[in-house]
mmCIF file of the C-alpha atoms, coordinates in Angstrom:
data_MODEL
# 
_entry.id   MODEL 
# 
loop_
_atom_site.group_PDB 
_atom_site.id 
_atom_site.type_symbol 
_atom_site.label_atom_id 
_atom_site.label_alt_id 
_atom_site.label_comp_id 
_atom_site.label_asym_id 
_atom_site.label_entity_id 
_atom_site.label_seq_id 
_atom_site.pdbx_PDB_ins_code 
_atom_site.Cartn_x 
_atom_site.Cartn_y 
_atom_site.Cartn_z 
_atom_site.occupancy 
_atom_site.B_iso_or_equiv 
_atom_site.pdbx_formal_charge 
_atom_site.auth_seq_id 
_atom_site.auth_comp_id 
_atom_site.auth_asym_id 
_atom_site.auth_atom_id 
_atom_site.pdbx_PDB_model_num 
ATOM 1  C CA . UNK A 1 1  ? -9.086  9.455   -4.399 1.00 0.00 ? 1  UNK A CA 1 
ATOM 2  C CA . UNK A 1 2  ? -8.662  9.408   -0.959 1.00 0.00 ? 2  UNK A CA 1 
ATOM 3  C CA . UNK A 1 3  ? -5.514  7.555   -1.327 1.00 0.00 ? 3  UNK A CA 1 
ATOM 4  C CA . UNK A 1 4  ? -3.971  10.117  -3.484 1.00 0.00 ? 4  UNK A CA 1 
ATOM 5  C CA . UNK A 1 5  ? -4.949  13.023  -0.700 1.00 0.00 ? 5  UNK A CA 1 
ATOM 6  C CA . UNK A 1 6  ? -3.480  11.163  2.190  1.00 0.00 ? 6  UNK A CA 1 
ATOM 7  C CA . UNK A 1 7  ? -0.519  10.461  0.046  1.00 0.00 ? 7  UNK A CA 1 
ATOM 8  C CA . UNK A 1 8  ? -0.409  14.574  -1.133 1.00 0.00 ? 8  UNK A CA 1 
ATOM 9  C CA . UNK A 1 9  ? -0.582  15.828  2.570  1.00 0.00 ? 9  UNK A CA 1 
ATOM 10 C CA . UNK A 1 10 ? 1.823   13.456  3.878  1.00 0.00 ? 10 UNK A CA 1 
ATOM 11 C CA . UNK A 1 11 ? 4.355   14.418  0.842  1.00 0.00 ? 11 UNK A CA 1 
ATOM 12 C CA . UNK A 1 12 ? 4.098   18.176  1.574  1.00 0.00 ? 12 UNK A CA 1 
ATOM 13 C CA . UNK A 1 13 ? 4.711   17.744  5.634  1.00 0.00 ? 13 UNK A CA 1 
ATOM 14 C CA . UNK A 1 14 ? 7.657   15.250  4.645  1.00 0.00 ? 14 UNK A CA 1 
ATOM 15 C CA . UNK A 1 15 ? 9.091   17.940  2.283  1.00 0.00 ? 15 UNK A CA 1 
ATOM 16 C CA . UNK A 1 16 ? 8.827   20.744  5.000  1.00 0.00 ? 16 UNK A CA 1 
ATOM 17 C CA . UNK A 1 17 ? 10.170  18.800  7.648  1.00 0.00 ? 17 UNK A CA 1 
ATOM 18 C CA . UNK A 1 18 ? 13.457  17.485  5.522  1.00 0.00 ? 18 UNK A CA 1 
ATOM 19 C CA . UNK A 1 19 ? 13.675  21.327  4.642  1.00 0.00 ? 19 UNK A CA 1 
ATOM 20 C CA . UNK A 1 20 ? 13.554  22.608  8.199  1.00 0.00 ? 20 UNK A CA 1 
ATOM 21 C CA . UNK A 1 21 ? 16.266  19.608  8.742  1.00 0.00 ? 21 UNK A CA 1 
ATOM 22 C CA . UNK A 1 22 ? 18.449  21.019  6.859  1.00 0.00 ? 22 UNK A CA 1 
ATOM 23 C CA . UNK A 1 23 ? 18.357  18.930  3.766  1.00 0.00 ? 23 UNK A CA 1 
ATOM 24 C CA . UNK A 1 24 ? 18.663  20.378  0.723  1.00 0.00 ? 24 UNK A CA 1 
ATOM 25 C CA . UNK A 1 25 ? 15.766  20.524  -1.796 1.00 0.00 ? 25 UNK A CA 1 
ATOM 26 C CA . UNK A 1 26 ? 16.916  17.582  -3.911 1.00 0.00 ? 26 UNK A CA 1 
ATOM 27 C CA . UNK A 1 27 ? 16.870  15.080  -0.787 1.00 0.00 ? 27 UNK A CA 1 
ATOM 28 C CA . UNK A 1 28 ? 13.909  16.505  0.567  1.00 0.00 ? 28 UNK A CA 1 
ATOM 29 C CA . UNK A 1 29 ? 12.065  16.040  -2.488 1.00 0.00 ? 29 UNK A CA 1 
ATOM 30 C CA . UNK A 1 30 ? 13.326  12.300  -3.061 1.00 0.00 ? 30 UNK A CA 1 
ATOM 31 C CA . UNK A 1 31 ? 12.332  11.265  0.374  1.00 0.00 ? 31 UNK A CA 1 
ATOM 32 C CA . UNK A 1 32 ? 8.807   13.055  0.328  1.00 0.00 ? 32 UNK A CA 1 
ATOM 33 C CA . UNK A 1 33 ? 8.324   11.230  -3.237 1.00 0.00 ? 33 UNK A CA 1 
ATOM 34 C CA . UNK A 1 34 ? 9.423   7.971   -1.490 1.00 0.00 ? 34 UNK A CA 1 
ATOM 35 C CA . UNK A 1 35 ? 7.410   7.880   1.338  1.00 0.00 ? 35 UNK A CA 1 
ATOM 36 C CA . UNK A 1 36 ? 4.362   9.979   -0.750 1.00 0.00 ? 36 UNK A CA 1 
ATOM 37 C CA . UNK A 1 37 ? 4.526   6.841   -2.549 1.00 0.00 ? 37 UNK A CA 1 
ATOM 38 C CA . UNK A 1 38 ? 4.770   4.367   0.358  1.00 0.00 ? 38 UNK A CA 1 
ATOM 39 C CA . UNK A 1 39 ? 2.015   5.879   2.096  1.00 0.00 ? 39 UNK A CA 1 
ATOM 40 C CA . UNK A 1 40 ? -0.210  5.975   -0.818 1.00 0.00 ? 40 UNK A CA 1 
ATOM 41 C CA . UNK A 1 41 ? 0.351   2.019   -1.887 1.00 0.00 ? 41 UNK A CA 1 
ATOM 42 C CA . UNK A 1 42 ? -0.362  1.333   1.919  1.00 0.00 ? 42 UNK A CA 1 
ATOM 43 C CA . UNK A 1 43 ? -3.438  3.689   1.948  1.00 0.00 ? 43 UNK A CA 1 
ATOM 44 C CA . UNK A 1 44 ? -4.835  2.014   -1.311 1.00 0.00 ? 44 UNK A CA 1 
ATOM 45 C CA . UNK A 1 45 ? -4.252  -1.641  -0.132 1.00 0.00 ? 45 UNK A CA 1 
ATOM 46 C CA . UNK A 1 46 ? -6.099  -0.811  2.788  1.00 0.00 ? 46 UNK A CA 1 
ATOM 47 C CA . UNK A 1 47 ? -9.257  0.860   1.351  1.00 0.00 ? 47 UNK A CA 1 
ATOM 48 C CA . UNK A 1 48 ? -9.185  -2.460  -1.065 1.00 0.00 ? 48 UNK A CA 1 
ATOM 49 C CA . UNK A 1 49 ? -9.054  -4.996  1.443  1.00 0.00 ? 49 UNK A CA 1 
ATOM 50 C CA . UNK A 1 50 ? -11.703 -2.910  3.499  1.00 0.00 ? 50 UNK A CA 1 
ATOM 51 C CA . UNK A 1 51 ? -13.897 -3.024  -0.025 1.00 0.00 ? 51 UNK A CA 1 
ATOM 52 C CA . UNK A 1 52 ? -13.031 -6.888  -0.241 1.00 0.00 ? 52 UNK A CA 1 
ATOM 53 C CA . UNK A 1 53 ? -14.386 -7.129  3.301  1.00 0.00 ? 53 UNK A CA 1 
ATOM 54 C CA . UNK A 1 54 ? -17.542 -5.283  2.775  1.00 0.00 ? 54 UNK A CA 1 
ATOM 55 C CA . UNK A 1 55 ? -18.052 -7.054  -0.518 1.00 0.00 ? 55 UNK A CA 1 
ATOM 56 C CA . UNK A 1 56 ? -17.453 -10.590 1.318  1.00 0.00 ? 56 UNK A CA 1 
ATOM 57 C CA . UNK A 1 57 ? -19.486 -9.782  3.899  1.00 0.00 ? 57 UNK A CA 1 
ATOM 58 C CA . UNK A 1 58 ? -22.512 -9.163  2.087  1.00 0.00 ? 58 UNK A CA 1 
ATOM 59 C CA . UNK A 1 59 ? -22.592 -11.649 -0.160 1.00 0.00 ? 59 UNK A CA 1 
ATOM 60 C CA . UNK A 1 60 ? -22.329 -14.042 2.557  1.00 0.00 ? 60 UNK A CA 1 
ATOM 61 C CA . UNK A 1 61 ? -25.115 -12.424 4.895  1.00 0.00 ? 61 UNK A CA 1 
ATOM 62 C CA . UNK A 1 62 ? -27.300 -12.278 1.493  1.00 0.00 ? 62 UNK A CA 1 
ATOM 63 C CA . UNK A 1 63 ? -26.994 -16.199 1.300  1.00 0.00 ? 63 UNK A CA 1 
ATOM 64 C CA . UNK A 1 64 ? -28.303 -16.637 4.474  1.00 0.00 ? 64 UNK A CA 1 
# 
């Protein structure tokens, strides 16, 4: 979920800024989808390695 915010926000200031640009809406929209998309894959990896972490860490100060 939070993923998919982060992702929403940084779409909608990506749009707004090609717009104020200049860039017509088409463009705009492309390259807020694209980097929507980019930020959202990056934002999800992250939480799951930070949940792989947590879950590693843990189990491995539960064995101890």
């Amino acid at each position: 979920m939070e993923a998919s915010v982060v992702a929403l926000a940084s779409s909608i200031a990506v749009l707004l800024i090609n717009l104020h640009r200049g860039a017509t809406m088409r463009h705009a929209l492309i390259a807020a989808a694209r980097d929507g998309f980019a930020i959202f894959c990056g934002t999800a990896a992250l939480l799951a390695a930070t949940f792989l972490g947590i879950v590693l860490w843990t189990s491995r100060t539960r064995d101890r």
